[in-house]
VEXVOBA-752197 format. One record per atom (N, C-alpha, C): residue number from 1; residue in one letter; atom name; x, y, z. Coordinates in steps of 0.2 Angstrom, whole numbers, plus 2048, in hexadecimal, padded with zeros to 3 digits. Example, Ala and Ser with C-alpha at 12.3 -4.5 7.8 and 13.67 -1.06 7.14 Angstrom:
BEGIN
<1 'a' 'N' <842 7E4 827>>
<1 'a' 'CA' <83E 7EA 827>>
<1 'a' 'C' <842 7F0 827>>
<2 's' 'N' <840 7F5 823>>
<2 's' 'CA' <844 7FB 824>>
<2 's' 'C' <840 800 827>>
This chain:
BEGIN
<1 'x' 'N' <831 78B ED3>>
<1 'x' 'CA' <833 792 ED1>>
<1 'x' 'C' <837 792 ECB>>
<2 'x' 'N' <836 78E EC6>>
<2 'x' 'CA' <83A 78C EC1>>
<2 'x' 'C' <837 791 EBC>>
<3 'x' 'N' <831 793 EBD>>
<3 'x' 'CA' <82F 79A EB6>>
<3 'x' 'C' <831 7A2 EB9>>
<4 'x' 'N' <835 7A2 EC1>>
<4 'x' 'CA' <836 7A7 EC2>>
<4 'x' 'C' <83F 7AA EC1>>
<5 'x' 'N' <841 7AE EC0>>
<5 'x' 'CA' <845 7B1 EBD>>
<5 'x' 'C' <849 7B6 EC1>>
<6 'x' 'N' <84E 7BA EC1>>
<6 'x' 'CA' <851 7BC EC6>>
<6 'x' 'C' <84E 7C4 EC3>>
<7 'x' 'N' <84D 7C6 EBD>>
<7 'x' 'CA' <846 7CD EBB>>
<7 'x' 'C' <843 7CA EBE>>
<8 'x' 'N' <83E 7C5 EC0>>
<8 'x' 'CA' <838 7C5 EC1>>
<8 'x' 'C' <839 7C8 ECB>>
<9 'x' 'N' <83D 7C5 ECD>>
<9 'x' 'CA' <83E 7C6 ED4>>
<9 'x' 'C' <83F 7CC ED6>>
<10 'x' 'N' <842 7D1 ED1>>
<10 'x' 'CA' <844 7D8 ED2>>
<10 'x' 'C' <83B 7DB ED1>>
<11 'x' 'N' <839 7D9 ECE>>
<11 'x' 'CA' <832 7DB ECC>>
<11 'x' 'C' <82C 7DB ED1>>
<12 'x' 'N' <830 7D4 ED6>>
<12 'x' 'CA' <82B 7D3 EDF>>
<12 'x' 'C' <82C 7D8 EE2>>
<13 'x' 'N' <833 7D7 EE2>>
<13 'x' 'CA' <835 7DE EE8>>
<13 'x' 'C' <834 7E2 EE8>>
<14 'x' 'N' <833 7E5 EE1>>
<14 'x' 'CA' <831 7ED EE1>>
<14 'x' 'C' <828 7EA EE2>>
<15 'x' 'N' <828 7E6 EDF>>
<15 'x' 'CA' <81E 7E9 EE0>>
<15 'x' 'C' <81E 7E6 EE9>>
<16 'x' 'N' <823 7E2 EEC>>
<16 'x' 'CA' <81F 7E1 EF3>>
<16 'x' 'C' <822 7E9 EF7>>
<17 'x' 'N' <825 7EC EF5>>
<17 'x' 'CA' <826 7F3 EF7>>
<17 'x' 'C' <820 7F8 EF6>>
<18 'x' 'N' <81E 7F7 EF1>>
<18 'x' 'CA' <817 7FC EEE>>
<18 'x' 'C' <814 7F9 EE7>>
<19 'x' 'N' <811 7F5 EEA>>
<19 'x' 'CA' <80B 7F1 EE6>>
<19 'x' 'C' <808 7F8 EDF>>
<20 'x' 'N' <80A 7FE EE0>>
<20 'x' 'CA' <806 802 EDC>>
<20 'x' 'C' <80C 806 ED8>>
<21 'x' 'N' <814 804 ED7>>
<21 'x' 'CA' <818 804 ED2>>
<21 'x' 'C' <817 804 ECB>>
<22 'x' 'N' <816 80A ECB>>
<22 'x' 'CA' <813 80B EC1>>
<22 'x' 'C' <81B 804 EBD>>
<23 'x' 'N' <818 7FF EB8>>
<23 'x' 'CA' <81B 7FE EB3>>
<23 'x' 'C' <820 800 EB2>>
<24 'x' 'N' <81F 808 EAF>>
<24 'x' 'CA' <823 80A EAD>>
<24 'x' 'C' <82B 80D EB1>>
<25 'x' 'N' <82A 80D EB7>>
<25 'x' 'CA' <82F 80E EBC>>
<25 'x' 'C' <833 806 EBC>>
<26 'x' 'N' <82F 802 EBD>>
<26 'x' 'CA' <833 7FA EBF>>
<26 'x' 'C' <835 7FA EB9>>
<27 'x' 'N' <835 7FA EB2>>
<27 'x' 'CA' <838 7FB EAA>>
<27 'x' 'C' <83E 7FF EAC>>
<28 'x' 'N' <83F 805 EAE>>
<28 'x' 'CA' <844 808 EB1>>
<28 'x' 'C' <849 805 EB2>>
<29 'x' 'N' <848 802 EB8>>
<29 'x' 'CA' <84A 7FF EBF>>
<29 'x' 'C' <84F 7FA EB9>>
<30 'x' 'N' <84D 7F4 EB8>>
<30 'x' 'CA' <84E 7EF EB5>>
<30 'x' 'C' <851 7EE EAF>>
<31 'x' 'N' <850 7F6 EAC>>
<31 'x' 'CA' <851 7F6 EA4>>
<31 'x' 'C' <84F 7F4 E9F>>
<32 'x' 'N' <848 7F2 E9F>>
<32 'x' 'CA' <844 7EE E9C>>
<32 'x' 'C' <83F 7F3 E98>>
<33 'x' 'N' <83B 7F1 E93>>
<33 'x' 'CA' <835 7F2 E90>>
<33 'x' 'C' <830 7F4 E97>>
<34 'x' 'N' <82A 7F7 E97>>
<34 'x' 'CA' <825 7F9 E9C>>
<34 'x' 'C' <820 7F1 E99>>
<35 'x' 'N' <821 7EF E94>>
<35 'x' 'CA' <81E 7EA E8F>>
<35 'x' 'C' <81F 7E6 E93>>
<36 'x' 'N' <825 7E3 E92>>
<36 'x' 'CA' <829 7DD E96>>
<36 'x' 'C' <828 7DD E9D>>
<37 'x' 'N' <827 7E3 EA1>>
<37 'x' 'CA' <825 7E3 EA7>>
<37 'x' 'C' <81E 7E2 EAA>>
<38 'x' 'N' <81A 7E3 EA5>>
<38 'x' 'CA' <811 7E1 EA3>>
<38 'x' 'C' <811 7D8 EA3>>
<39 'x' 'N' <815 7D7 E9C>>
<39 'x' 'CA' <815 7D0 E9D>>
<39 'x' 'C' <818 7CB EA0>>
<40 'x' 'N' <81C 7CE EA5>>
<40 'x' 'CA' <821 7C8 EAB>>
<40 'x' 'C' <81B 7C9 EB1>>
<41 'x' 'N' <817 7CF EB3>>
<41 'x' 'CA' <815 7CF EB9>>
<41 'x' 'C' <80B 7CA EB6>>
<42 'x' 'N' <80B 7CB EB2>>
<42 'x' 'CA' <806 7C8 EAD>>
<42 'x' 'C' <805 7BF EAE>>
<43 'x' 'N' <80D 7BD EAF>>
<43 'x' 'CA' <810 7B9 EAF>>
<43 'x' 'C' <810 7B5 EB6>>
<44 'x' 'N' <811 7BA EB9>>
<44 'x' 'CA' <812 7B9 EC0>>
<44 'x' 'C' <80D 7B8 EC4>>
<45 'x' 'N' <808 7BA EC0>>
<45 'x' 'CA' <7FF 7BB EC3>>
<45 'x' 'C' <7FD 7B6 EC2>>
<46 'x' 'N' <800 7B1 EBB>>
<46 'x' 'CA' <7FC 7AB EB8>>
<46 'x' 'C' <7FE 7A6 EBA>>
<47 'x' 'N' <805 7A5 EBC>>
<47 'x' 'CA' <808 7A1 EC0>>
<47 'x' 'C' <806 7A0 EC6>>
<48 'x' 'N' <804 7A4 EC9>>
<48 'x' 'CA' <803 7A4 ED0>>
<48 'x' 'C' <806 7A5 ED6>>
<49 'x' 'N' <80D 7AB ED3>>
<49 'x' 'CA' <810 7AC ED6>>
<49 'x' 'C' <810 7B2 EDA>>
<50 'x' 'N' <80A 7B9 ED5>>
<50 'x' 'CA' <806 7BE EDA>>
<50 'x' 'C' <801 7BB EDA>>
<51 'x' 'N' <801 7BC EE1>>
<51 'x' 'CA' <7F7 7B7 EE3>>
<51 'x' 'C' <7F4 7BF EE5>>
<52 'x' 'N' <7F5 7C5 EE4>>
<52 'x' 'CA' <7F0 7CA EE6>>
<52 'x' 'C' <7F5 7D0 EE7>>
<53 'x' 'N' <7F2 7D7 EE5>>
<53 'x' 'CA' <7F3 7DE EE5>>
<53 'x' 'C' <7F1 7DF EEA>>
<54 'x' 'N' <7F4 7E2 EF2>>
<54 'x' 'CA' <7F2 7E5 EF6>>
<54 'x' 'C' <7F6 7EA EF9>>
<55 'x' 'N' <7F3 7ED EFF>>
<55 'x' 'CA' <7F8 7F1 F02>>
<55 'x' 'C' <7FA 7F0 F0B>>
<56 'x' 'N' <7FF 7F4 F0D>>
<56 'x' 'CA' <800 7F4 F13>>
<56 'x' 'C' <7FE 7FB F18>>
<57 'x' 'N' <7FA 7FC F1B>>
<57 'x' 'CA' <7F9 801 F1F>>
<57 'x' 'C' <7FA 801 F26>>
<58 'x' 'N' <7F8 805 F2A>>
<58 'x' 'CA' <7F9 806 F31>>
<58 'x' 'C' <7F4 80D F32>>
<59 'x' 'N' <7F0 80B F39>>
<59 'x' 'CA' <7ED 810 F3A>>
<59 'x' 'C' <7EF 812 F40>>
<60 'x' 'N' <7EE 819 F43>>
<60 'x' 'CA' <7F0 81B F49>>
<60 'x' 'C' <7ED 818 F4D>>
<61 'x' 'N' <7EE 815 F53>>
<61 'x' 'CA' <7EC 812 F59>>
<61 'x' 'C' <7E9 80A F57>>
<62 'x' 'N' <7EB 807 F53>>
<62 'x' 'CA' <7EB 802 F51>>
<62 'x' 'C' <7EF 7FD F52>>
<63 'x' 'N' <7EC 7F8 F54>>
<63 'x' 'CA' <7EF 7F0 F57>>
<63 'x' 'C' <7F0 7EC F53>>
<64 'x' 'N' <7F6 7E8 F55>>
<64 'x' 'CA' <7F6 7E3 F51>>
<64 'x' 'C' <7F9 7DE F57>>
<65 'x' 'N' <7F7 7D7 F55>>
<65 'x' 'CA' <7F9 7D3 F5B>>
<65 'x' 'C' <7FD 7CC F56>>
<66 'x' 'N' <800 7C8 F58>>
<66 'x' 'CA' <803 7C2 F56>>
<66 'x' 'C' <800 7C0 F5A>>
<67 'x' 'N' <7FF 7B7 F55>>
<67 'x' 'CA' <7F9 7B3 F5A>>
<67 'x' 'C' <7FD 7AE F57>>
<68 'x' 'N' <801 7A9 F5D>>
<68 'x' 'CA' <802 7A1 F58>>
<68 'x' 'C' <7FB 79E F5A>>
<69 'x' 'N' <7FD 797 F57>>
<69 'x' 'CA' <7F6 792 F57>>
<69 'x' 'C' <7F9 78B F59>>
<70 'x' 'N' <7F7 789 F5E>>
<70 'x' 'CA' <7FA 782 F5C>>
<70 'x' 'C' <7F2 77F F5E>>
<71 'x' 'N' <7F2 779 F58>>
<71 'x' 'CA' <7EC 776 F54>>
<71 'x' 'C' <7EC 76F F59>>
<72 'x' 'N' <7E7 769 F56>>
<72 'x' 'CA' <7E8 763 F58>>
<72 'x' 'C' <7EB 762 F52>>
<73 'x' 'N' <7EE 75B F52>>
<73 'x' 'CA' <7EF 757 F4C>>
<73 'x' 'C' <7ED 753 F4A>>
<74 'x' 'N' <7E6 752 F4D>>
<74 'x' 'CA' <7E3 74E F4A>>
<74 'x' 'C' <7DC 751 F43>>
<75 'x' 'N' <7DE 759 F43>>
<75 'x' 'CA' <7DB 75D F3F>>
<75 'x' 'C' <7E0 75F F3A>>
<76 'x' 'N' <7DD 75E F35>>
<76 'x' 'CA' <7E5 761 F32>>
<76 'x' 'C' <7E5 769 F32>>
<77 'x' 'N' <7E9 76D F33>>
<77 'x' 'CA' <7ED 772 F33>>
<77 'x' 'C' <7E7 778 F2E>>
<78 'x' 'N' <7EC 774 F26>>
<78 'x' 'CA' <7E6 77C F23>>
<78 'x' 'C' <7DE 77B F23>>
<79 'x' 'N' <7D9 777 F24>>
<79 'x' 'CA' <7D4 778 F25>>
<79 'x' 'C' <7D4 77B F2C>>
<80 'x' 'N' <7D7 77C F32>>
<80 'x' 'CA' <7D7 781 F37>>
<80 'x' 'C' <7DA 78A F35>>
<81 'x' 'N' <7DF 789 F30>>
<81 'x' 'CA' <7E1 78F F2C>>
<81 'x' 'C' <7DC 794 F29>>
<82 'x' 'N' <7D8 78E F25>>
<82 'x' 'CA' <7D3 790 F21>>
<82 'x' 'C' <7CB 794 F27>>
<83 'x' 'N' <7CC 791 F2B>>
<83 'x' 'CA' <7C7 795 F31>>
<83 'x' 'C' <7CA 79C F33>>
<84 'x' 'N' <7CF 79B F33>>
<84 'x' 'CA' <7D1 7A1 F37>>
<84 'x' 'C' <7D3 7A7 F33>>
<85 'x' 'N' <7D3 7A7 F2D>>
<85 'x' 'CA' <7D6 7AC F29>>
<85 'x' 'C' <7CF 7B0 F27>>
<86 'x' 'N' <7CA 7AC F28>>
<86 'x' 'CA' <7C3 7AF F26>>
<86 'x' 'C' <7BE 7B2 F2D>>
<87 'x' 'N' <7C2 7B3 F33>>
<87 'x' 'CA' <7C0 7B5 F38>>
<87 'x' 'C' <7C2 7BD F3A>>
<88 'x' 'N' <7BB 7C2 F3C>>
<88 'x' 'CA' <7C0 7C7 F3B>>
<88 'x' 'C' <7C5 7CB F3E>>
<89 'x' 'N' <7CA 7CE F3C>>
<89 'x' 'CA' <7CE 7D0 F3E>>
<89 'x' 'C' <7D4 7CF F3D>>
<90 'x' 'N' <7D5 7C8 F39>>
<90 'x' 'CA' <7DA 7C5 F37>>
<90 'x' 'C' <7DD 7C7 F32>>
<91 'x' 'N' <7E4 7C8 F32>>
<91 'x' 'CA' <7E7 7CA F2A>>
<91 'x' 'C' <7EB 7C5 F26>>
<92 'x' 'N' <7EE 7C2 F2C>>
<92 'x' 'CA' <7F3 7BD F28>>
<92 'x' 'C' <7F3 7B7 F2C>>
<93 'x' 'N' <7F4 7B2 F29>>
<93 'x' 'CA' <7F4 7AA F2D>>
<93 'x' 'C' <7FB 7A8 F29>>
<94 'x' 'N' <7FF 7A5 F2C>>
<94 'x' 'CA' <802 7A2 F2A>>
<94 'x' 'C' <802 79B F2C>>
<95 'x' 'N' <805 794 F2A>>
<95 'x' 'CA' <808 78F F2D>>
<95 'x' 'C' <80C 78E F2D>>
<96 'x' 'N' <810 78A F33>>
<96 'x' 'CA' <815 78C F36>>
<96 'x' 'C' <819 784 F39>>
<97 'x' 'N' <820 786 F3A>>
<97 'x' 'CA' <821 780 F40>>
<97 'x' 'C' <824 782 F45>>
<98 'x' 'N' <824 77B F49>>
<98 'x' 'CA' <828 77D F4F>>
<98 'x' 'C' <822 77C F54>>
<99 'x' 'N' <823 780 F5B>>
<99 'x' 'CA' <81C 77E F61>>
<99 'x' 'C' <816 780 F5F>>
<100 'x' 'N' <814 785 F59>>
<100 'x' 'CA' <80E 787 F58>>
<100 'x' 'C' <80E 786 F50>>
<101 'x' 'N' <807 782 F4F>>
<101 'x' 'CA' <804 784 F47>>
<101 'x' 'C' <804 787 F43>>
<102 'x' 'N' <802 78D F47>>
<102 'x' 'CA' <7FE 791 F43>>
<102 'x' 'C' <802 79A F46>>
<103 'x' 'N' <802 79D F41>>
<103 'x' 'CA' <803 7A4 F45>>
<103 'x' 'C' <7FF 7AA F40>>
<104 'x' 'N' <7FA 7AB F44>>
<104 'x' 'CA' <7F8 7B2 F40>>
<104 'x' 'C' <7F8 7B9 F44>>
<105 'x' 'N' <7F7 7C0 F3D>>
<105 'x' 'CA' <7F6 7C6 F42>>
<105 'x' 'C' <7EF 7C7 F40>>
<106 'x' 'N' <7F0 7CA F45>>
<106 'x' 'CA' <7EA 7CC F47>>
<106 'x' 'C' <7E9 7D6 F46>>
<107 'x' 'N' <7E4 7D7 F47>>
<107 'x' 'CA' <7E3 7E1 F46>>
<107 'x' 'C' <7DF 7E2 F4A>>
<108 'x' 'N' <7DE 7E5 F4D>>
<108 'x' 'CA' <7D7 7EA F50>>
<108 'x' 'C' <7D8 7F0 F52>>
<109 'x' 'N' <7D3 7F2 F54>>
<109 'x' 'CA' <7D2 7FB F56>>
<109 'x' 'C' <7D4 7FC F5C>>
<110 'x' 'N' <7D2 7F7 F61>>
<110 'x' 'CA' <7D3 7F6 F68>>
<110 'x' 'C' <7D6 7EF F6B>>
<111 'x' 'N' <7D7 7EE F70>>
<111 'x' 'CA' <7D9 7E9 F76>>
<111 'x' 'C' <7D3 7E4 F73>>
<112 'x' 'N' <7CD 7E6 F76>>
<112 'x' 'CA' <7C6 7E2 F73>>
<112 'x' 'C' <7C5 7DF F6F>>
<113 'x' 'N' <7C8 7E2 F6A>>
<113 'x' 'CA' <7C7 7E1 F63>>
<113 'x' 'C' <7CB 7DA F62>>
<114 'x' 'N' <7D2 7DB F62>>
<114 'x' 'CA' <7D6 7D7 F63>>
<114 'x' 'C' <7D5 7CF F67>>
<115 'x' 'N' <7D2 7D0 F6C>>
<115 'x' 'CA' <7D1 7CB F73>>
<115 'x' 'C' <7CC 7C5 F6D>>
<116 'x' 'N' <7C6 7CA F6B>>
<116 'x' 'CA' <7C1 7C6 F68>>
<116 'x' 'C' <7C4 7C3 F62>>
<117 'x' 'N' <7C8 7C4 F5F>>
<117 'x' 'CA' <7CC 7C1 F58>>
<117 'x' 'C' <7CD 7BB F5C>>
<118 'x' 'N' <7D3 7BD F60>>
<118 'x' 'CA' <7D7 7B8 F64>>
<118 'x' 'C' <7D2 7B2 F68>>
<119 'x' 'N' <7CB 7B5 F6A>>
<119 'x' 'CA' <7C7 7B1 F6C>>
<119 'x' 'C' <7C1 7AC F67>>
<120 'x' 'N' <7C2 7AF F63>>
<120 'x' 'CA' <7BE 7AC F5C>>
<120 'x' 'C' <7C2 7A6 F59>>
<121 'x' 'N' <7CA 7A7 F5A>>
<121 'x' 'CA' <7CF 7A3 F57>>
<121 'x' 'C' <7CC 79E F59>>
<122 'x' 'N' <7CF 79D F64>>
<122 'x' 'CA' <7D0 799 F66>>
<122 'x' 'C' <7CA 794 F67>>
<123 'x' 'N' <7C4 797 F65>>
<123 'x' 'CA' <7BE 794 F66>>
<123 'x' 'C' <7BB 78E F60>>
<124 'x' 'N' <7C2 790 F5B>>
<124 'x' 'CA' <7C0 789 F55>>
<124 'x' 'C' <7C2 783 F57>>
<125 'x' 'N' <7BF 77F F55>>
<125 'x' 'CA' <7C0 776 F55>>
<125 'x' 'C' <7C9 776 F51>>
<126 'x' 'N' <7CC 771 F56>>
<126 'x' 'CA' <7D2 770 F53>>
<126 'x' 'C' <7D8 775 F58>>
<127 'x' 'N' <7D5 77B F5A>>
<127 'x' 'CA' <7DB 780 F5E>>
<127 'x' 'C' <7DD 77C F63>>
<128 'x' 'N' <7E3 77D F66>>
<128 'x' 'CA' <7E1 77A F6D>>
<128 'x' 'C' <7E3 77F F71>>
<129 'x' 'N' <7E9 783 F6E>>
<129 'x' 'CA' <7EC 789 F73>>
<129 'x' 'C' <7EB 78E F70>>
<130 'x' 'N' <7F0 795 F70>>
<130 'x' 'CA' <7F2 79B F6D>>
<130 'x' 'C' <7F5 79D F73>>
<131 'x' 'N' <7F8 7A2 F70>>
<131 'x' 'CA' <800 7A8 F73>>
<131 'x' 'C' <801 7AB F6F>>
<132 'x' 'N' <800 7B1 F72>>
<132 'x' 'CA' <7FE 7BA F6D>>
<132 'x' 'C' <804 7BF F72>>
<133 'x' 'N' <805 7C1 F6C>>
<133 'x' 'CA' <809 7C9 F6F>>
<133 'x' 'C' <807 7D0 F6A>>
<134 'x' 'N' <806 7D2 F6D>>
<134 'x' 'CA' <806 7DA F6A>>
<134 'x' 'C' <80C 7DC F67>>
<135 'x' 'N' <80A 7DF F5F>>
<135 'x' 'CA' <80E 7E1 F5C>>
<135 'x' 'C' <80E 7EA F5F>>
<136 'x' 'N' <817 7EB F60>>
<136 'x' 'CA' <815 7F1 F62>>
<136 'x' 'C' <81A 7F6 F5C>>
<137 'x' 'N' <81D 7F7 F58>>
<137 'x' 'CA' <81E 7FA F50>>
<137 'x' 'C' <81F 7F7 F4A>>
<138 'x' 'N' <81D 7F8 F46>>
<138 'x' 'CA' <81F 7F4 F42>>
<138 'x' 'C' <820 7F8 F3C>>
<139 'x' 'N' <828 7F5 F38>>
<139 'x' 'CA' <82C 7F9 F34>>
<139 'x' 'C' <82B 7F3 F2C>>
<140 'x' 'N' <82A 7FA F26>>
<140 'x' 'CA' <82B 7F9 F22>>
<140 'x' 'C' <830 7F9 F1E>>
């Protein structure tokens, strides 16, 4: 993290807060050129340090579940990550330690919805467990 800066970290935080913060607002913020703030987050993209512009939503009557994973080890870890992040329903994988590998969340419309993620998970080569809870608010 030796090309990031304590600007550059003011410039995460507002865009992990809203990824659609005009320039020229965080130039504000900062006190910087809208210029400067084009080519730190420019910077930031080339390094590798934003890996993608997204958003966060929530829909009415929408599920979310945590899933941990605990894997063999005789498989390694991210090619089981790598399976699961491509399966649908899924939004985040993380890897992890402690009793579980793997923890992702999951989304769905229904109970059903959810089940089959969780049961699509556990059906890859490498799983051996999982243990899910229901996410019930979640604050921004």
């Amino acid at each position: 993290m030796a090309d990031v800066d304590e600007s550059d970290l003011k410039i995460l935080e507002i865009l992990r807060k809203n990824a659609r913060t005009p320039y020229t607002t965080i130039a504000k913020e900062l006190k910087v050129s809208e210029a400067a703030v084009r080519k730190r987050i420019e910077k930031l993209i080339k390094i590798g340090v934003i890996k993608r512009f997204t958003i966060d939503y929530e829909l009415e009557n929408e599920i979310r579940a945590i899933v941990m994973v605990k894997t063999n080890p005789q498989i390694p870890t991210p090619e089981i990550s790598k399976k699961i992040i491509k399966i649908q329903g899924v939004e985040f994988v993380y890897e992890t330690t402690g009793d579980y590998d793997i923890l992702t969340v999951v989304r769905g419309t229904n109970i059903s919805s959810i089940n089959k993620t969780i049961d699509d998970i556990r059906s890859l080569q490498g799983v051996i467990s999982t243990n899910s809870t229901i996410v019930l608010r979640v604050w921004f």
